[in-house]
C-alpha positions, 0 to 999 in steps of 0.5 A, spaced: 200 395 805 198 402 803 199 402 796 195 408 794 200 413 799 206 413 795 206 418 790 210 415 785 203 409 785 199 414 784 202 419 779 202 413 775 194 412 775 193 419 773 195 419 767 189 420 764 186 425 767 186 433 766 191 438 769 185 441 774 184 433 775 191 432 776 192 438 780 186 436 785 188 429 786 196 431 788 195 430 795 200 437 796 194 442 793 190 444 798 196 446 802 199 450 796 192 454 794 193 455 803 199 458 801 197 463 795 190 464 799 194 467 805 200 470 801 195 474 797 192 477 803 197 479 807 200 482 800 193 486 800 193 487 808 200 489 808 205 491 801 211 491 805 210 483 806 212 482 797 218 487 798 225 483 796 228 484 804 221 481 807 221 475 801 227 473 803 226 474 811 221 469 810 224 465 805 230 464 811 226 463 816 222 458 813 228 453 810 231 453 818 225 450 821 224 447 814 230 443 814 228 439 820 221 438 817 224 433 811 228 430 817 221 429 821 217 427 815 221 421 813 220 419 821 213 421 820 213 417 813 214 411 817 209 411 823 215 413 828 215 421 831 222 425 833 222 429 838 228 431 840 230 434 832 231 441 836 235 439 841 240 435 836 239 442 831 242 445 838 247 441 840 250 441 833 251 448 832 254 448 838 259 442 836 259 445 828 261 453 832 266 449 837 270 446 831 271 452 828 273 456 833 277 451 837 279 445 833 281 450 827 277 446 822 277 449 815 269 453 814 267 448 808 268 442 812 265 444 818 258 445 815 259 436 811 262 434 819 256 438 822 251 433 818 256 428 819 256 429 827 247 430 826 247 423 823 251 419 829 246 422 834 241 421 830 243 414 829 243 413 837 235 415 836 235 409 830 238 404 834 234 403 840 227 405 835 229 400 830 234 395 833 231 395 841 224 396 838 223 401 844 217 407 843 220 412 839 216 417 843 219 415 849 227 414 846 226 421 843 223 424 849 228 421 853 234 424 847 232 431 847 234 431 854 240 428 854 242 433 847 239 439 851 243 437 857 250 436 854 248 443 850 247 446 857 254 443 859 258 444 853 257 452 853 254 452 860 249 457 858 253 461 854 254 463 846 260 461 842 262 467 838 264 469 833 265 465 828 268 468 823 267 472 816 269 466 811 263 461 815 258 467 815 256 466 807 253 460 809 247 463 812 247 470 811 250 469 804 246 468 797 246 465 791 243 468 785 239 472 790 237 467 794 239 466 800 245 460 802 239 456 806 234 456 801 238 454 796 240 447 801 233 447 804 230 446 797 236 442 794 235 437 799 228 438 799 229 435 791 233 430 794 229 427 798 223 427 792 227 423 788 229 418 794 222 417 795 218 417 789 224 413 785 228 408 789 226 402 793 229 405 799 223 410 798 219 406 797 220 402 802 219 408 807 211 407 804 212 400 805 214 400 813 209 406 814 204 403 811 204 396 814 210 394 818 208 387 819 206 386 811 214 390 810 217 385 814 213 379 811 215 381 803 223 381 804 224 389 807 230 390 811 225 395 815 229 395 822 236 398 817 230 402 813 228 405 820 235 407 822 238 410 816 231 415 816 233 416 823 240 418 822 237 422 816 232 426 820 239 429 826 243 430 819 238 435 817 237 438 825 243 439 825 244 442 817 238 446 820 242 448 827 249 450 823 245 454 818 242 458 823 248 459 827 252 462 821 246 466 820 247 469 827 255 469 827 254 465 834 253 458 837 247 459 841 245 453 845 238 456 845 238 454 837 232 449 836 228 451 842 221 452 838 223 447 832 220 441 834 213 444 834 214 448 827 217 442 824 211 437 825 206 442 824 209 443 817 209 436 816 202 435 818 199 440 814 202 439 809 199 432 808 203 427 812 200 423 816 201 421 823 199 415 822 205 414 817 205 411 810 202 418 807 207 424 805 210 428 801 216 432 800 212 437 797 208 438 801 213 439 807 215 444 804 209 448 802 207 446 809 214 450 813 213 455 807 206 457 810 208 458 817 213 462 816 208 467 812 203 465 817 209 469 822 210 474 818 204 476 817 203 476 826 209 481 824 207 485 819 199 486 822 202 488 829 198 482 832 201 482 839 207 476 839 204 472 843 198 469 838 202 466 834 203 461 839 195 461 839 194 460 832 201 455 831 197 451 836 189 452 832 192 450 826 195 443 828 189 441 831 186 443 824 191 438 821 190 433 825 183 433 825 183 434 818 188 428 817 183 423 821 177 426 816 181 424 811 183 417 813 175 415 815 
């Protein structure tokens, strides 16, 4: 198994080495030098970009997408792929609004049952990966319909709205002057790096994206580990949809759309490997970070709108090619 992927391994046997050293072997730097490079020149090229409203804006906009690429890493981590992240973020925000807004449940519970609901359904996906053995990109491919589809029929096309001001702290509110999504984005995101690098669940993620066939052989439970990342992965879609849909006081049912390519591109770049058994938390993170600024930039450099499309697209490709290198 590929031991050298877990982080944990890793940290251990550089232990000796300098800071700089150190900082260089973490496999999540050059995305965050990445990070620092494009956030400095865009302070240059436009001042308003390190204004508190744009800074927050950005923040925002990055912990939605974000959510769902913790979520995709975990699946990435293990050799599989989730494509239908976008549709079940849709699909529970619209399930999340329709609980406040019909059944009457109280705003702090819907956010807990909306989670709850996103890992049911991101369980369906693990059962027929994980218990069935079927393609993950066919099962997923196949699942993003049926949650696009059952959106579309739940709302036939129309926003639920409003949600009420009590719901709306969730995604317009802050925290310390940060903003509530964040807040939950890097919470979870310190959840899920603790899990990784310090319980034998994480490190049987490794294990199983590392060699499958090595992890079944030493004992792991690898089809009961691919199902719980499954559900983890639709539990923080749907975190992700229920936010966005605080945030703009309606249940959308276009919410998603557009999440999934965002999501695995964070993720790559970040240094996960399509391959799995290679991945960090961190990098994820820095990953969504940099698309964000990366959008915003567009924005603030008055780029026509449809180049980001065309350069979400070029930076992919360089991820990917830059994650063969690394492997050879």
């Amino acid at each position: 198994m590929k031991d050298a992927a877990n982080p944990e391994i890793r940290a251990g046997n550089s232990g000796g080495k300098a800071p700089l050293e150190r900082f260089r072997s973490w496999e999540a730097s050059g995305i965050l030098v990445a990070l620092v490079f494009l956030c400095v020149v865009l302070a240059i090229a436009a001042p308003a970009f390190l204004s508190q409203y744009n800074l927050s804006v950005v923040a925002r906009q990055a912990s939605f997408v974000g959510l769902v690429a913790l979520g995709q890493t975990l699946v990435l981590l293990i050799g599989g792929i989730d494509l239908s992240v976008g549709a079940a973020a849709g699909l529970s925000a619209i399930v999340g609004s329709l609980m406040l807004t019909k059944a009457g449940i109280h705003p702090y519970l819907v956010l807990p049952l909306t989670a709850m609901f996103g890992f049911a359904i991101g369980c369906i996906n693990g059962f027929f990966v994980a218990r069935l053995r079927l393609n993950p990109f066919i099962v997923t491919l196949a699942s993003w319909e049926i949650f696009a589809g059952a959106t579309l029929v739940i709302t036939r096309g129309y926003p639920i709205r409003p949600l009420g001001e009590d719901f709306r702290v969730f995604g317009q509110g802050d925290i310390w002057g940060v903003p509530v999504p964040v807040v939950i984005f890097l919470v979870a995101g310190a959840i899920l790096t603790f899990v990784l690098t310090r319980t034998r669940f994480g490190r049987n993620i490794y294990a199983i994206g590392g060699n499958r066939d090595a992890a079944e052989l030493v004992g792991i439970r690898v089809w009961r580990v691919e199902f719980i990342v499954f559900g983890l992965a639709g539990m923080l879609a749907a975190l992700a949809g229920i936010l966005y849909a605080s945030r703009m006081d309606s249940g959308q049912p276009s919410v998603g759309e557009g999440w999934l390519m965002g999501a695995i591109t964070a993720a790559i770049i970040g240094g996960t490997s399509l391959r799995g058994g290679q991945g960090s938390i961190a990098g994820t993170i820095f990953g969504a970070l940099l698309m964000a600024v990366l959008a915003n930039g567009i924005v603030l450099m008055n780029v026509s709108g449809y180049w980001e499309r065309v350069i979400i697209g070029l930076v992919v490709l360089i991820a990917i090619l830059v994650d063969l290198f690394r492997r050879r």
